[in-house]
Backbone as CSV, one residue per row, in Angstrom:
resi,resn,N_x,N_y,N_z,CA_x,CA_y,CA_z,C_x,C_y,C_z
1,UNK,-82.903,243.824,-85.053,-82.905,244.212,-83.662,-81.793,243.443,-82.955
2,UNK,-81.056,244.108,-81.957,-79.583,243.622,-81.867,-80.387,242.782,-80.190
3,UNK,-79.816,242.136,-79.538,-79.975,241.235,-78.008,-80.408,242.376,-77.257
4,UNK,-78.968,243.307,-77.179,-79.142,244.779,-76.023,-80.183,245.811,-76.358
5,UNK,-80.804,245.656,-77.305,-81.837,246.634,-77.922,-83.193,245.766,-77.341
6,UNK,-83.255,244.678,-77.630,-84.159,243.634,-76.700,-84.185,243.694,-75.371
7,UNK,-83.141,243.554,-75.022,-83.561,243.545,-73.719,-83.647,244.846,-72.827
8,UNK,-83.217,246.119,-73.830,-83.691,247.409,-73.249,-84.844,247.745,-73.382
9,UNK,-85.635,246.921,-74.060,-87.190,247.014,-74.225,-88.043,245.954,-73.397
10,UNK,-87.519,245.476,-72.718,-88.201,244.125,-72.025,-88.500,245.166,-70.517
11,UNK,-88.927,246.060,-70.305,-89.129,246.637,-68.811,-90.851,246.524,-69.051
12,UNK,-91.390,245.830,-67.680,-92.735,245.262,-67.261,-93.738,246.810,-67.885
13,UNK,-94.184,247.053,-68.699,-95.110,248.129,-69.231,-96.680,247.618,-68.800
14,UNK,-97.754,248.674,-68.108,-99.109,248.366,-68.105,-99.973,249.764,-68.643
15,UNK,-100.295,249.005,-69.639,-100.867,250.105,-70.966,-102.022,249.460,-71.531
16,UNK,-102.136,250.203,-72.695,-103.372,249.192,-73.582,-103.065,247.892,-73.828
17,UNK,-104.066,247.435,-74.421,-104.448,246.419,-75.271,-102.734,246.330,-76.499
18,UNK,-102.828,247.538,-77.173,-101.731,247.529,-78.124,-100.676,247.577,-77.410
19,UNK,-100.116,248.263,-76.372,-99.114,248.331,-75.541,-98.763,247.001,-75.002
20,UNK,-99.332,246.150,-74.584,-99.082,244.963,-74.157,-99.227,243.961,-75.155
21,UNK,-99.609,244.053,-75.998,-99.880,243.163,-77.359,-97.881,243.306,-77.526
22,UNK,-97.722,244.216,-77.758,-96.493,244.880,-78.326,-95.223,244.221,-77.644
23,UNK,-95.621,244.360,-76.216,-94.455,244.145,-74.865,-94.022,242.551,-74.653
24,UNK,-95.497,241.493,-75.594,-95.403,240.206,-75.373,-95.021,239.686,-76.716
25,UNK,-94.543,240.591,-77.714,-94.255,240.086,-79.514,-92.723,240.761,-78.945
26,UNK,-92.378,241.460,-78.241,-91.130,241.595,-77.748,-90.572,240.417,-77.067
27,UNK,-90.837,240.245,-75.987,-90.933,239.378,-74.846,-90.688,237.824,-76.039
28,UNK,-91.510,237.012,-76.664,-91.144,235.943,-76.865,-90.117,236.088,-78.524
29,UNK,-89.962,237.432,-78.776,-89.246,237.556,-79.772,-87.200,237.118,-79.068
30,UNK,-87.688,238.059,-78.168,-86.137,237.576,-77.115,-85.956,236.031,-76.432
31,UNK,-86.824,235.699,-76.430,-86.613,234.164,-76.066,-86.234,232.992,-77.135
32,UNK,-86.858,233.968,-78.111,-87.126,232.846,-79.358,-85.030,233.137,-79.781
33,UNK,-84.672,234.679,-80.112,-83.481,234.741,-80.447,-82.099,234.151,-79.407
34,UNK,-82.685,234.115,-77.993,-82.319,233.613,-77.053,-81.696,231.722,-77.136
35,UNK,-82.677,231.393,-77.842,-82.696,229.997,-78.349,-82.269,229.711,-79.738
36,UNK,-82.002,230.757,-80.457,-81.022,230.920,-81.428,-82.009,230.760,-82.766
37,UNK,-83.686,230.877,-82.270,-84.595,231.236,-83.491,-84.982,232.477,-83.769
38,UNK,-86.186,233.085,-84.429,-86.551,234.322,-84.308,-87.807,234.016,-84.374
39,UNK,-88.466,234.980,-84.955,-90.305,235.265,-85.045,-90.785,234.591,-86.739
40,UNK,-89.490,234.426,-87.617,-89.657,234.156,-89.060,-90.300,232.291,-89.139
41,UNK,-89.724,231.962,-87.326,-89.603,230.449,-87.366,-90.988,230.789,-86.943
42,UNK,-91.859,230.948,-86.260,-92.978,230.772,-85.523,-93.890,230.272,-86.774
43,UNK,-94.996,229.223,-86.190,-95.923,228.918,-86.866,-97.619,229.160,-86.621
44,UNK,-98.258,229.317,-84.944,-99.117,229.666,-84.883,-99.275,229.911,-83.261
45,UNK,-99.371,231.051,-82.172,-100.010,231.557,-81.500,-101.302,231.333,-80.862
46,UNK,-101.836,231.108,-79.949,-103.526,231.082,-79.286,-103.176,232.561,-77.871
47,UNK,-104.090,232.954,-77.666,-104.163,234.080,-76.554,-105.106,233.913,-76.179
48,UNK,-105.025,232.984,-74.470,-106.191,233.712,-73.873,-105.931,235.141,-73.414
49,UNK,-107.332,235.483,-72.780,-107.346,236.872,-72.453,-108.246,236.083,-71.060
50,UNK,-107.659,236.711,-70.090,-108.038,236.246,-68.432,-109.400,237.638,-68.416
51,UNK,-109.483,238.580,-68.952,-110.407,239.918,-68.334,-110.795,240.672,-69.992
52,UNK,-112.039,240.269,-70.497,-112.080,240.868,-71.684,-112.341,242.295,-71.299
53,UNK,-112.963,242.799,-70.640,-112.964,244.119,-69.656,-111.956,245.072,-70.069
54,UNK,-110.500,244.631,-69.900,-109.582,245.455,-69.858,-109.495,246.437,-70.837
């Protein structure tokens, strides 16, 4: 995935559960390449969820 392909996918989406799951593995995927890592470096994740409701 090239920077400009990232960041043409970074527009604020309000969808499902999977839709936003999706929008935030985007989201820190561009920060991470931003900082000159990727997602291969990551080691472990926690998620709260503010509204199990949704």
């Amino acid at each position: 995935m090239t920077n400009s392909s990232i960041v043409a996918s970074l527009h604020l989406r309000i969808g499902s559960i999977e839709e936003q799951t999706d929008q935030t593995l985007r989201t820190v995927e561009f920060v991470l390449i931003a900082a000159g890592s990727g997602l291969q470096n990551g080691i472990a994740a926690t998620v709260y969820i503010a509204n199990i409701d949704l």
